[in-house]
C-alpha positions in Angstrom: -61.3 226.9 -62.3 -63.1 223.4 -62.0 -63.7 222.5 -59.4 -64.8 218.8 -58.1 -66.2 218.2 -54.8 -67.8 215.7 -52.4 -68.7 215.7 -48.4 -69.1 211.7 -47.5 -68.9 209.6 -44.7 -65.3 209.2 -43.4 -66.1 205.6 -42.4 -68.4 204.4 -45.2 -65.6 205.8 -48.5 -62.8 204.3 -46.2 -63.9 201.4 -44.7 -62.1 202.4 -41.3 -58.5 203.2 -43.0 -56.9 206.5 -42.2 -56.7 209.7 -44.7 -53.7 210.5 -43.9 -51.0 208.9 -41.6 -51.1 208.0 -38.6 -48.6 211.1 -37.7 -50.9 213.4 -39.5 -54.3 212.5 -37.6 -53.1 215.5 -35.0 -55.2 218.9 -34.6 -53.9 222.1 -36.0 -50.9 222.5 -33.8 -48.9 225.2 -35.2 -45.6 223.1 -35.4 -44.2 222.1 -38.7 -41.0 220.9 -39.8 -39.1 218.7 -42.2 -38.3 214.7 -42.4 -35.0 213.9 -43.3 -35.5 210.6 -43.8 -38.3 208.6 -44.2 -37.3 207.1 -41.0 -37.5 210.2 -39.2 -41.1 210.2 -40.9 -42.0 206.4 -39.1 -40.2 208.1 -35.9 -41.6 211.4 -36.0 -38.3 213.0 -35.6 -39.1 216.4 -37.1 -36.4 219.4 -37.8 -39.1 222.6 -36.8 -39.4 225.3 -39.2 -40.9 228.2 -38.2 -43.5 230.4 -40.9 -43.4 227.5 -43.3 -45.5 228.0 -46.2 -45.6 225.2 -48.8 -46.0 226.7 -52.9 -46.7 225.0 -55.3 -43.2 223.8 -56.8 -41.0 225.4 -53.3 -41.6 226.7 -50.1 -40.1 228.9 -47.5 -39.8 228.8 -43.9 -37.4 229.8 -40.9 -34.8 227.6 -39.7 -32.5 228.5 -36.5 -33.1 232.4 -37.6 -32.6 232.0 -41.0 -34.9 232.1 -43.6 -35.0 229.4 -46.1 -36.3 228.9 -49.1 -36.1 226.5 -52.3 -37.7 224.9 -55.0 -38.3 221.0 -53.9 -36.5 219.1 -56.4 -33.0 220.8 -54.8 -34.3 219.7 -50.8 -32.4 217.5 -49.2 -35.0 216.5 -47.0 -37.6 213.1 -47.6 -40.8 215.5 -46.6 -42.6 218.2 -44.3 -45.0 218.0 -42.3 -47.1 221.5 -42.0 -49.3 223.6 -38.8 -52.3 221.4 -39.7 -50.5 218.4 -39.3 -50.6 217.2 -42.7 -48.0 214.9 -43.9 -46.2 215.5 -47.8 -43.0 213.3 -49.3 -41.2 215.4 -51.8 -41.6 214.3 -55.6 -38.2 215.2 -56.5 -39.1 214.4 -60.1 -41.8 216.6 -60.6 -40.4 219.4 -58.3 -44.0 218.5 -55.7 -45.0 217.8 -52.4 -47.6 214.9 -52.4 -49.8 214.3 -49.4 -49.3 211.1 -47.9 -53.0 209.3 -48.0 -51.8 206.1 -46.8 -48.5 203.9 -46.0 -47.5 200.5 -46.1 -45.8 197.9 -48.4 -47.1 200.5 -50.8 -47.5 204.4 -50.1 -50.5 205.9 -51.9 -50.4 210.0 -52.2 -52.6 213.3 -53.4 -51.2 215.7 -55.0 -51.8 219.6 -54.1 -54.7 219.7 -56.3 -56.9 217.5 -53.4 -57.9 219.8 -50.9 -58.9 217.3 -48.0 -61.0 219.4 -45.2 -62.0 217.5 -41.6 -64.9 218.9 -40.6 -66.2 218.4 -36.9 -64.0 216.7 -34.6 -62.5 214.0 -36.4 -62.5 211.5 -33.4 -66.0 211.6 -34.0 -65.8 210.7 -37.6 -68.1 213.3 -38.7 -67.4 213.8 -42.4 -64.9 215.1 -44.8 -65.1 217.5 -47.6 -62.4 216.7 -50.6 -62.5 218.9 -53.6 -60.1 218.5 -56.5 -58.7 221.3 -58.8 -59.3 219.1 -61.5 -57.9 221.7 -64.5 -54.4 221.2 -62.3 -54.1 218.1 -64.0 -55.3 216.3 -67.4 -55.3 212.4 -66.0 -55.7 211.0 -62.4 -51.8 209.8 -62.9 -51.1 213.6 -63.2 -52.4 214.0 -59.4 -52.3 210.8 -57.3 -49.2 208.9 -56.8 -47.7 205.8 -55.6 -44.7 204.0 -54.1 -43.4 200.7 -53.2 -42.5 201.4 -49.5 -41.5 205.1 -48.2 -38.2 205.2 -50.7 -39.9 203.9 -53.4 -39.8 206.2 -56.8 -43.0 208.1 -56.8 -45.0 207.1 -60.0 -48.2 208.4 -61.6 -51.0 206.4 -60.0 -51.9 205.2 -63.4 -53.9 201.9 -64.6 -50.1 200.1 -65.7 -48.4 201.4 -62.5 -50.9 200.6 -60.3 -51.1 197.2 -62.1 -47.1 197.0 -61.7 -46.7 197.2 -58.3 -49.6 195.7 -57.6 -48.6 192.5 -59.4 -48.4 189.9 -56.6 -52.0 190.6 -56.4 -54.1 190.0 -59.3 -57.5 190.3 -57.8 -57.0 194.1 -56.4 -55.3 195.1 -59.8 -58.7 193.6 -61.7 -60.7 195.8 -59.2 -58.7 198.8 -60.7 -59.0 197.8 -64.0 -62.0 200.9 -64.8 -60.2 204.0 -63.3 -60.9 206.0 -66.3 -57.7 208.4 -66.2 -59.3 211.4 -68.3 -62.9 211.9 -66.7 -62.5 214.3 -63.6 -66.1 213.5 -63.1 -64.9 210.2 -61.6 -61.6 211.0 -60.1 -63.0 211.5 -56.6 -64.6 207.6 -56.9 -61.3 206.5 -57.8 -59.6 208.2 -55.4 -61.5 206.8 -52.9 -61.5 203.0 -54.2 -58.0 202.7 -55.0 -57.4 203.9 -52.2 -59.8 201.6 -49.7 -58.1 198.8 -52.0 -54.8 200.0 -51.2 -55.2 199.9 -47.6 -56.5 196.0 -48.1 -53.2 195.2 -49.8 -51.6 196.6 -47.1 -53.5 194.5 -44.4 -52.4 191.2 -46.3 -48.6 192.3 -46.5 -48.3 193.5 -43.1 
């Protein structure tokens, strides 16, 4: 399996924005649950599951005694939030759980394939590992995703999508204009930029 990976400074890749929401920034806490809504998401109102275990297209988990388990695209739910406090909206589409990276006028998300490790106390802002599965995906659309606001549809964070809903704001799609969306040797720089670029969006649309 290839594997992609980089340790960086938390500050210096994201220019002070958040991986993650501001809900998922929590230590391991051993609670997890579902989000009906993405309401309940802003609000934190979480349903608690007990054992849940996210798979790759379903997961499992214990509700009021009884054990549940389904593929995602059947959920009824608008995401989960797991023991390590990491936040995922449900792809319907693709039958996925995306991890939410960062929210505003526009959501940006990473799919399963980024493996995002804190390491040291992360109110320190030591550093952060990510490593990406790259062979779990052929183009950088294939893993990271985007939506306009939490109910948006969830599209393929590709050059025309990005460029889409991005529209209102010709300078930040120009700056986006070299993701190449085939070479995993870059997809962690991309990552990383569209993603510092999505939060400045976000600032200005507040």
């Amino acid at each position: 399996m290839k594997t992609i990976r980089r340790i960086f400074s938390f500050l210096a890749i994201t220019g002070g924005f958040i991986i993650g929401s501001s809900c998922s920034m929590v230590a391991q806490n051993d609670i997890s649950g579902v989000f009906i809504t993405s309401q309940d998401y802003m609000e934190h109102n979480l349903i608690i599951y007990r054992k849940l275990t996210l798979g790759r297209i379903g997961f499992k988990g214990v509700l009021n005694g009884k054990r549940i388990h389904s593929q995602y695209k059947d959920v009824d739910f608008w995401g989960i939030e797991d023991a390590n406090g990491k936040i995922y909206r449900v792809n319907k589409r693709a039958n996925l759980v995306d991890q939410v990276i960062s929210q505003g006028k526009i959501f940006y998300y990473a799919g399963m394939e980024v493996e995002i490790k804190k390491e040291g106390d992360i109110a320190d802002k030591i550093s952060e590992t990510i490593s990406i599965k790259a062979d779990m995906g052929v183009k950088f659309s294939d893993i990271f995703w985007i939506s306009d606001g939490a109910d948006g549809d969830m599209l393929g964070a590709s050059k025309e999508n990005l460029s889409s809903v991005l529209s209102d704001s010709p300078g930040v799609v120009a700056k986006m204009q070299n993701i190449d969306e085939t070479n995993a040797d870059n997809w962690i720089d991309a990552f990383t930029g569209i993603a510092f670029l999505i939060h400045k969006y976000n600032q200005a649309h507040q």
